[in-house]
N, C-alpha and C positions, 0 to 999 in steps of 0.2 A: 414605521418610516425608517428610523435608524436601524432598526434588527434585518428590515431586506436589504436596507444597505450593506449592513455588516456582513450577511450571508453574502451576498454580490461577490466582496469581494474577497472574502475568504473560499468562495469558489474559483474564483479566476486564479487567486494563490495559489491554493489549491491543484488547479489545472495547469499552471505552469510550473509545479514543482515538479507534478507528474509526467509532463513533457520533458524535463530538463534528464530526470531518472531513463527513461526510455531512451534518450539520447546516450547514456551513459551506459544506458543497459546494450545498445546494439555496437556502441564505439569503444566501451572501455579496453582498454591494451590487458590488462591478466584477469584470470577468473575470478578473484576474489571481491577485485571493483563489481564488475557482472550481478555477483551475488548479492554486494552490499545495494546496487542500484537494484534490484528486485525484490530485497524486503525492505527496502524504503520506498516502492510499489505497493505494496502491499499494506504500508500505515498511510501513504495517501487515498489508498483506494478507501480503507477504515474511515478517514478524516469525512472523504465526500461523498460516504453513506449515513453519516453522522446527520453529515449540514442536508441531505437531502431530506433526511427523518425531520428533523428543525422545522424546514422550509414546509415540510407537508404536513406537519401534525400528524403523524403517526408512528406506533413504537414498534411495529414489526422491522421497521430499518434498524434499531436499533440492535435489536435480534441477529438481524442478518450480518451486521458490523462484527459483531462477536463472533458470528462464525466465521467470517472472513479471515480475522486476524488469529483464528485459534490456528485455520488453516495457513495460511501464511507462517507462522510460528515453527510448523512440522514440515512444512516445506522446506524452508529456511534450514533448519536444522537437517533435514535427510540431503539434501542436498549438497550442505555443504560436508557430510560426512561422507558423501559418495564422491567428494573430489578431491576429498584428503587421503582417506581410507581404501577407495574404490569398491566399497560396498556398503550397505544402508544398513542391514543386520547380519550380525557376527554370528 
């Protein structure tokens, strides 16, 4: 009773962080905001593959979390070195 509660709302949290990022990610004024609002994309998306595993009883989500955020991580970082640097390897 409480733990679908808890999930509830930590999804909708959840869901409005990720709206708030996307808002930030299509309206921010310099790229670096851009950047920061798309790997903070990328630990909400972690967050509500997390609570999805929870919610379902199952650990392949939680698999999948890992890779998400491995890939987020390399993203993040090529990215932001192709906007410093203007190329991703030297």
């Amino acid at each position: 009773m409480i733990l679908s509660w808890a999930l509830d709302y930590a999804t909708l949290a959840i869901a409005l962080a990720m709206g708030l990022c996307g808002w930030r990610l299509l309206r921010g004024p310099h790229m670096p905001d851009r950047i920061l609002a798309l790997d903070t994309m990328y630990v909400n998306v972690v967050a509500l593959v997390i609570l999805l595993g929870v919610r379902w009883h199952t650990a392949i989500l939680f698999e999948a979390a890992l890779i998400v955020a491995m890939l987020g991580f390399v993203g993040t970082v090529a990215l932001s070195r192709y906007v410093t640097r203007g190329d991703v390897i030297e």
